[in-house]
MARSE-898520 format. One record per atom (N, C-alpha, C, O): y, z, x negated. Coordinates in steps of 0.02 Angstrom, whole numbers, plus 50000, padded with zeros to 5 digits. Layout:
YZX ...
This chain:
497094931348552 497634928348591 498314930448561 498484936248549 498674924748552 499564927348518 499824929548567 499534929448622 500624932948555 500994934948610 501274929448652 501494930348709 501254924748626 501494919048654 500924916048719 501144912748765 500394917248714 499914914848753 499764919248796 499334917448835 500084927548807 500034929748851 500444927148923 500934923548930 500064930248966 500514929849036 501404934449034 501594939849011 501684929649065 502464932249056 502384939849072 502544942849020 502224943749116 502194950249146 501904954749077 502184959949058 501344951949048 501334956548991 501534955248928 501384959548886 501874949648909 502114949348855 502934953548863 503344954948819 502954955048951 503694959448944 503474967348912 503754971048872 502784967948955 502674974548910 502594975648866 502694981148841 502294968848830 502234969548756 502904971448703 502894974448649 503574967948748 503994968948716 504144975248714 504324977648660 504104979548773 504404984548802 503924990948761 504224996248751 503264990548741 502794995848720 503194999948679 503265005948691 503554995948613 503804999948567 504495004948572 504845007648530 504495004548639 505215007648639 505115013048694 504955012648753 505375021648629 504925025748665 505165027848726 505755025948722 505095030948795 505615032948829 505935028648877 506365031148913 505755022148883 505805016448900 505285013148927 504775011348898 505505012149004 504845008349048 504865001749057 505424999349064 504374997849059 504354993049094 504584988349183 504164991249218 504724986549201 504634986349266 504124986949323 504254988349382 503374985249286 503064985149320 502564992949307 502214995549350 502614994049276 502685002049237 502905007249307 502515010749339 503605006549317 504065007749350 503735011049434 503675016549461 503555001149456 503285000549520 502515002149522 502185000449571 502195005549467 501555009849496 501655016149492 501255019849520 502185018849460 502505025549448 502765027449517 502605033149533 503165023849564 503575024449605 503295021649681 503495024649731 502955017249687 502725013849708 503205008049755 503075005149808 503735007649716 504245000749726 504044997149693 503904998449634 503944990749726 503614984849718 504364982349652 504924984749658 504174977449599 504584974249547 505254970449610 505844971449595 505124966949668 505334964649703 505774967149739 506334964649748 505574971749761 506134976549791 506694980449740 507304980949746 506274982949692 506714985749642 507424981749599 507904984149569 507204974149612 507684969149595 508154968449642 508724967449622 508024968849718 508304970349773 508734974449770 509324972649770 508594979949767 509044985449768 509654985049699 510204987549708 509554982949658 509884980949605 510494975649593 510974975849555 510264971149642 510774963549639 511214964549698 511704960949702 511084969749752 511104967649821 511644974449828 512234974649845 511254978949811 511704988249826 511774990749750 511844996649767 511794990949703 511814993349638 511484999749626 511645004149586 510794999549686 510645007849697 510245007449620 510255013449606 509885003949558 509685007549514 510095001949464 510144996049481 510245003349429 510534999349365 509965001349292 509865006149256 509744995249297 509154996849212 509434994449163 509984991649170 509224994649118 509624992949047 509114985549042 508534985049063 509454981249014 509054973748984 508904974048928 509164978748898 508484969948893 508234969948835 508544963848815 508594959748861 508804961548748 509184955748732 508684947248750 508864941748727 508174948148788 508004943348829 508034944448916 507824940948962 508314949748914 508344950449001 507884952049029 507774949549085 507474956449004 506934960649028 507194967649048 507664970349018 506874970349097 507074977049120 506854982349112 506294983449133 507304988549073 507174993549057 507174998549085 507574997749131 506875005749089 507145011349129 506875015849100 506475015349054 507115021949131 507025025849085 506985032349127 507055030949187 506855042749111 506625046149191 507135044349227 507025041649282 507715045449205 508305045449243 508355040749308 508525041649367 508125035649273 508085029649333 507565028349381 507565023549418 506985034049378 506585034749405 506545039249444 506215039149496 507065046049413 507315051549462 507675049449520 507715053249569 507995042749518 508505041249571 508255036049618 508525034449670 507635033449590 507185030549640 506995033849694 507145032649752 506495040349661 506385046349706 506955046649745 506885046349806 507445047049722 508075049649778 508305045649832 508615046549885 507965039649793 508205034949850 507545033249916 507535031249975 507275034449889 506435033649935 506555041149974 506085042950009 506975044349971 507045052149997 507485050450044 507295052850098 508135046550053 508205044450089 507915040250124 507925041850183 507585034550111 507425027650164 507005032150224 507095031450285 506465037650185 506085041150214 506385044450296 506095044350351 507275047850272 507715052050342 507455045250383 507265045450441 507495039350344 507825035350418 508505030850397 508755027050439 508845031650316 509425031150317 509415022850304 509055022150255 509595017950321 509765011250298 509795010150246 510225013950222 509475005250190 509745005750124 510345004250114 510645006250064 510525001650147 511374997250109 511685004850117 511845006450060 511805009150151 512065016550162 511865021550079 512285024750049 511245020850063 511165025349999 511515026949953 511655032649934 511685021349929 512505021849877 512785028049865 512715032449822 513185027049926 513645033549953 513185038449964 513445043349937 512775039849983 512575046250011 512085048049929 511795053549926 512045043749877 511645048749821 512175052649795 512115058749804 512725050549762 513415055449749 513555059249805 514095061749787 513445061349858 513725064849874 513225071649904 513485075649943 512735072149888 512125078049918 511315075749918 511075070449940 511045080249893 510315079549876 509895076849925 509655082149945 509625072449960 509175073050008 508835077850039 508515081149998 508765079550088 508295082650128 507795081150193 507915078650248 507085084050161 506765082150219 506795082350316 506475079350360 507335087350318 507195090650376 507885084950409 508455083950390 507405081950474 508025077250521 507945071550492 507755070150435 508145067750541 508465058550508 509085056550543 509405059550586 509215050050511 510075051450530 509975046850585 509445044150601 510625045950617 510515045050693 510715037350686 510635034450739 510955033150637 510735027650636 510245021850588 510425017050553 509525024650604 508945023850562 508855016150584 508765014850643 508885011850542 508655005850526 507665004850562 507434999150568 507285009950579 506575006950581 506515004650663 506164999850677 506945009150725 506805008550790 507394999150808 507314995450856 507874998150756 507764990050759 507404986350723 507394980750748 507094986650676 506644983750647 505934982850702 505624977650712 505854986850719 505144987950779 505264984850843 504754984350877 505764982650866 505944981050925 505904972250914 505634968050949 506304971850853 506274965150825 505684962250811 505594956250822 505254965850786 504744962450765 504314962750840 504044957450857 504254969250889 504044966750945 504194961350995 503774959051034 504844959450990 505034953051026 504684947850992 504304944751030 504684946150942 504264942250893 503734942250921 503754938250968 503284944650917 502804945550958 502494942651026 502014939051040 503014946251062 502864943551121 503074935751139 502714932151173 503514934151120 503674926551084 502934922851054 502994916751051 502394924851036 502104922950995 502494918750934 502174913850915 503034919650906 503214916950845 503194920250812 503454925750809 502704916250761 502494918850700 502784915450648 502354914050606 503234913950636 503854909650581 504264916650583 504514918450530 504354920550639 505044923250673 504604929250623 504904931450573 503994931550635 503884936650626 503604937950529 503524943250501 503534931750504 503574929850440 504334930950407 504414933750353 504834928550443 505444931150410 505664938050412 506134940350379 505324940850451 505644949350472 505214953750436 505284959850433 504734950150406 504214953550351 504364951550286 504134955150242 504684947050270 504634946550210 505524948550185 505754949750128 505844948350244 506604953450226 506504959850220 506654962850169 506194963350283 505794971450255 505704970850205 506164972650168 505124968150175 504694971050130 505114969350056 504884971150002 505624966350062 506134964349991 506584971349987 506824973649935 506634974250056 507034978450023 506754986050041 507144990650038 506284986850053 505944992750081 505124992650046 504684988650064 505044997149998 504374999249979 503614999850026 503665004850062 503144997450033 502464995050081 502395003050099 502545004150157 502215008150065 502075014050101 502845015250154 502745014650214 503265016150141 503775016450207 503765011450266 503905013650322 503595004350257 503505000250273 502995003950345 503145006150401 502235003050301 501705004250330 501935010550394 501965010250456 502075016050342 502225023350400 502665021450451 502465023350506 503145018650453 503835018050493 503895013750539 504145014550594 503565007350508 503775000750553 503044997850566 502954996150625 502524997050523 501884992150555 501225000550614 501125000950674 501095002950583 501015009150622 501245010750682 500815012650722 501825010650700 502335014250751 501945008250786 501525009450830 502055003050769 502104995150805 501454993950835 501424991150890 500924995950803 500304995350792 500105000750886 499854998750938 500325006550871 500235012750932 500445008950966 500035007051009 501075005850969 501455004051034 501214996151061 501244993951119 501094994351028 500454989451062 499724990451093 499364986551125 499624997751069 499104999451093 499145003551166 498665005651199 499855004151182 499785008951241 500085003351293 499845003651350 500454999551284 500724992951338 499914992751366 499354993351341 500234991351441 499644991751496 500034984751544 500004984851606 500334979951515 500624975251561 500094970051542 499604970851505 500334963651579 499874958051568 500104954551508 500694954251492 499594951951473 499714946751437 499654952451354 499514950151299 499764958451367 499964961651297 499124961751257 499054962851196 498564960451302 497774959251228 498004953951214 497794953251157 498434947551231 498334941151159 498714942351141 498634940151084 499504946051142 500014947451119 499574955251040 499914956950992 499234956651045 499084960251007 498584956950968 498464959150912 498264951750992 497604949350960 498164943250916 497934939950870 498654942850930 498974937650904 499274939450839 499294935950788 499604947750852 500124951350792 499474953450743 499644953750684 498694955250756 498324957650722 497964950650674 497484950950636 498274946250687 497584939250651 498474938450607 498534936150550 498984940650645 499664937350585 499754942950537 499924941350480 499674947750547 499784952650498 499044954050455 499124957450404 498324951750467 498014952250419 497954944550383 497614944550332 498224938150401 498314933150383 498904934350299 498864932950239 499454938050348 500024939850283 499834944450222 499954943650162 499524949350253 499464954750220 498804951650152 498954952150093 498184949050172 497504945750126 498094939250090 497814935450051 498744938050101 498894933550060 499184937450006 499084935649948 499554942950019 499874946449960 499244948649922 499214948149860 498774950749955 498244957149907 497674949349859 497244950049816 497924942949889 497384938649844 497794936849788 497514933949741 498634938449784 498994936049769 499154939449708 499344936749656 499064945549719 499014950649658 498314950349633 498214951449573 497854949049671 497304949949635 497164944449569 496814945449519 497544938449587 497374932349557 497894933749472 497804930749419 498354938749486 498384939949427 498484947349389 498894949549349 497864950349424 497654955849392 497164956649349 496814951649359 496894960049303 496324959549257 495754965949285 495804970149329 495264964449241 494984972749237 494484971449297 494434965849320 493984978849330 493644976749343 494094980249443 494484984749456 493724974849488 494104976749553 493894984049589 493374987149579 494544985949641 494214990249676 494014988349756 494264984149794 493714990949762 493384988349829 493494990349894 493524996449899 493584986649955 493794991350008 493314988450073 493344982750096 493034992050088 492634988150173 492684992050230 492884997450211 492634991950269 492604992850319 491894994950365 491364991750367 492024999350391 491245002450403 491205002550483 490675002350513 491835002850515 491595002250578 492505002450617 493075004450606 492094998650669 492864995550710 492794988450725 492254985650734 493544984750729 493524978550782 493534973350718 493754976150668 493354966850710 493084962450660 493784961750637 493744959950578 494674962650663 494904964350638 495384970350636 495814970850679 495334973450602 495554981750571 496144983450540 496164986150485 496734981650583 497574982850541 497504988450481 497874987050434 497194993150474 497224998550457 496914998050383 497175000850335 496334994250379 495924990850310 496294986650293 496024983550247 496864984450306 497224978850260 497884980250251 498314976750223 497974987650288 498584988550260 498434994450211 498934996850185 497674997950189 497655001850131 497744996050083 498164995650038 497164990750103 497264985150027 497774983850014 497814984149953 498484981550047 499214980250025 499524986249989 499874985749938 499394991450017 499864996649987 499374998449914 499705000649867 498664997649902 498294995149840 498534994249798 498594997349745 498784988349824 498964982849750 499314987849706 499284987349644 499634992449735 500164997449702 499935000049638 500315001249591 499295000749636 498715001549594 498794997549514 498874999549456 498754992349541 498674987549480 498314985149471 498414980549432 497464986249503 496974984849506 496844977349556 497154976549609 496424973249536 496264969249576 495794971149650 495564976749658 495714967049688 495584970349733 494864965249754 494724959749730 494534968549799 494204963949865 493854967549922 493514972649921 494004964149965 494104966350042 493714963550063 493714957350063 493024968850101 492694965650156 492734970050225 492594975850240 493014964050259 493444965750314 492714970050373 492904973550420 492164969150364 491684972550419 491574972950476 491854968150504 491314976050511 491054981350492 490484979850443 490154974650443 490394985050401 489934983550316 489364989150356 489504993950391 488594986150335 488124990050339 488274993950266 488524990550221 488105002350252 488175006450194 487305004150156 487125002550100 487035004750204 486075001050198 486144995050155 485704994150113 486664990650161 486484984250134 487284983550086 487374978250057 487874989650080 488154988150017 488064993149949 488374992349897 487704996849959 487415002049907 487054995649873 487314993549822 486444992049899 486084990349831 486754982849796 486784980149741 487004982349836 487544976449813 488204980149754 488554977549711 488154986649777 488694987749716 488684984049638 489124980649612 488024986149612 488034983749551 488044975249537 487924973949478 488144970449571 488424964749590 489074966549601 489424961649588 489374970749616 490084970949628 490524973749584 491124972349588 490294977849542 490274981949506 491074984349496 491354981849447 491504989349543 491974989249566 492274994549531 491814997649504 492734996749520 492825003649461 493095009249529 493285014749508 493125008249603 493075012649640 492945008949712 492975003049729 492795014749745 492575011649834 492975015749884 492955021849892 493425010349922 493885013449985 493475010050046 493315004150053 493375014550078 492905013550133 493085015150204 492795020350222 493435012750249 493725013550289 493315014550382 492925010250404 493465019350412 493095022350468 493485023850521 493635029750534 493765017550566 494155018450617 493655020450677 493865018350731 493125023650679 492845026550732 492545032350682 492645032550621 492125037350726 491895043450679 491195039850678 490955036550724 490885041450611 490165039450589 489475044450629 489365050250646 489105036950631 488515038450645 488105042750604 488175042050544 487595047950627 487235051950597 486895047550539 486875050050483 486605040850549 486305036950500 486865034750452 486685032150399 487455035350463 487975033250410 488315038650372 488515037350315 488405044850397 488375051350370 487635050750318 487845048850263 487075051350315 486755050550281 486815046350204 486905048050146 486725039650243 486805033450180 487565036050143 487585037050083 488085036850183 488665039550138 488665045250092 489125044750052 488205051750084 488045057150054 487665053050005 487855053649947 487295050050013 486825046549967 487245042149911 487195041949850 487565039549945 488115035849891 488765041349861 488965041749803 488935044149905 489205047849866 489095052849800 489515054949760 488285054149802 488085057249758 487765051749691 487585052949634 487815046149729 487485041249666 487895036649635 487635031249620 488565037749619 488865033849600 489335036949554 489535042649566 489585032849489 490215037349446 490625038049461 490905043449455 491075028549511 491615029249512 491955032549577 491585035149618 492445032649584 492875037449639 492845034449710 493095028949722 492555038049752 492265037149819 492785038049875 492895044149882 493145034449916 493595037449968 493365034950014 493015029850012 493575039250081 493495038050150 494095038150189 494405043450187 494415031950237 494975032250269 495015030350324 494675025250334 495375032650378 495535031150435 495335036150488 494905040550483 495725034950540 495735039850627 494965041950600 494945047550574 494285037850602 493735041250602 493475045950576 492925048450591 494045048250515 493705053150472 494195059950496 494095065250466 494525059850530 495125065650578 494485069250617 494495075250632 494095065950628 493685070450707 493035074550669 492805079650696 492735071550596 492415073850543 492495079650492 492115083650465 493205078050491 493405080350418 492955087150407 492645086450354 492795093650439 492455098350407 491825094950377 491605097350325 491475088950406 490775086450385 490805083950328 490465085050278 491325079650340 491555074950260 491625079350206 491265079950157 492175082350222 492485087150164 491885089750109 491855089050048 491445092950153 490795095350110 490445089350060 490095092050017 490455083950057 490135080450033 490405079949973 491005078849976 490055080449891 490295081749833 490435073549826 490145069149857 490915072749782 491245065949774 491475061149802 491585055649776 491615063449882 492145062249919 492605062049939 492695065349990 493235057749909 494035059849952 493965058750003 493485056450034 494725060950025 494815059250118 495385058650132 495785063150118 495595052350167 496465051650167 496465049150247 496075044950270 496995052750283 496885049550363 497145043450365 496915039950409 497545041150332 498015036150330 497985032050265 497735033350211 498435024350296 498335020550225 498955024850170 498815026850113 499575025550200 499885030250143 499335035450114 499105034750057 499205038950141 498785043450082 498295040250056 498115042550001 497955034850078 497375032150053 497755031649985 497575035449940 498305027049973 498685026649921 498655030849861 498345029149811 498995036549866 498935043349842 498655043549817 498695041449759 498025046949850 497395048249820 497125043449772 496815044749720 497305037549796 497125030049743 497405031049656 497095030749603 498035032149671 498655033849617 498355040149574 498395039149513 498095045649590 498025051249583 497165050249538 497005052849485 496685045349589 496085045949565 496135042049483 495825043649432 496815034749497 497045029349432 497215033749385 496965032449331 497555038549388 497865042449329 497475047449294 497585050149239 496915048249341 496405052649283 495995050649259 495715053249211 495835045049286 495095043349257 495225035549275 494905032749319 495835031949227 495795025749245 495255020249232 494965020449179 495105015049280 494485009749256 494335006349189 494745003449152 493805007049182 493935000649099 493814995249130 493634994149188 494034989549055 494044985649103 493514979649077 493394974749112 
């Protein structure tokens, strides 16, 4: 295949390979885990990263500009508004401890709960796809769909099960459109994510697969609950270069089993995620070739962490 017949995304890297010291964009956004989208965001909109172009207008960067990403994800983290960052990177380092007292996520949550209860889902499509342009999916996830997620779960008024059965079929509707969306132009071989136990739909399994994509890897999602009995002999049909396996209740003694069993019979990198594995963890932990992340942010992590040592062929 010529360079010309590649896909635009890698013929930028192609350009970009030879130049040492010098990242790509999409390089960038698995390094950082700012999406290309947002990172353009922050660029046109607040001047929070300025990259260098390549004499076709491709985007360069380099640590420096990656150090100030960090810095800036150090803020969004307090709580601070992005359009505010600017000013506050010149003038003092971030710190974890406190958030500032006018944090952008408790209107974002309120908004998107009126949405909600509205059942408009146009309303709640635009307030997701402005987030998510200018705010990275792991902050996203921790701050605003999470929080949102509890607080639908504790409303005890009328009407709030279709008001929740409504936000849970729109947010895994949105969310399986981004993760098919990357998948359709990812290569290599996929990683896999199912679901082992919980409600047929599982906010929590589709927001590890979104924050995924971060990966690079293609993906596929079976939403479950998955018998472990009947996807062990299917792996090699699937043949996935890792398995995220998600457990919003704690496992059955027969699934503790079949899971040791797979865990010990397989090469690639084995994770377990969600509330279900919190009430386990001394049981899990013991099992050789098992991660464990309570959350889809860490599911992430660990994802990033398992990609960088022992990435898939493809």
């Amino acid at each position: 295949m010529s360079e010309e017949q590649l896909p635009t995304s890698l013929r930028d890297e192609s350009e970009t390979a030879a130049e040492p010291g010098w990242l790509p964009i999409r390089e960038v956004a698995r390094r950082t885990g700012v999406n290309p989208v947002t990172l353009r965001a922050w660029e046109r909109r607040y001047g929070l990263i300025l990259p260098r172009r390549t004499p076709k207008g491709h985007r360069l960067y380099n640590d420096g500009h990656v150090a100030r990403i960090h810095a800036v994800l150090a803020w969004l983290k307090r709580g601070v508004a992005v359009g505010q960052v600017r000013d506050l990177l010149d003038r003092k380092p971030p710190s974890d401890a406190g958030t500032t007292p006018d944090s952008p996520w408790q209107v974002l949550q309120a908004e998107l709960l009126a949405a909600t209860e509205a059942l408009a889902s146009r309303r709640l499509d635009a307030l997701f796809d402005q987030a998510s342009s200018l705010y990275p999916a792991p902050l996203l996830c921790e701050r605003l769909f999470q929080p949102l997620l509890d607080e639908l779960k504790r409303h005890e008024r009328a009407g709030v099960g279709l008001e929740r059965s409504f936000f849970l079929s729109w947010l895994r509707s949105r969310l399986a459109a981004r993760v098919q969306q990357h998948s359709r132009q990812s290569g290599g071989r996929p990683l896999l994510l199912a679901g082992l136990a919980g409600q047929p739909i599982e906010p929590d399994l589709w927001l590890c697969a979104w924050l995924a994509t971060a990966t690079g890897r293609p993906l596929e999602v079976l939403d479950g609950p998955v018998s472990l009995a009947e996807l062990e002999p299917a792996l090699p049909r699937l043949a996935p270069c890792g398995l995220l396996l998600h457990a919003a209740q704690p496992l059955t003694a027969a699934q503790l089993r079949q899971l040791e069993c797979l865990a010990s019979g397989n090469a690639f990198p084995l994770l377990l995620a969600g509330p279900g594995t919190l009430v386990q963890w001394e049981t899990l932990a013991r099992l050789p070739g098992l991660s464990l992340a309570e959350n889809p942010p860490a599911a992430l992590r660990l994802l990033q962490e398992l990609h960088g040592k022992a990435p898939c062929a493809n």
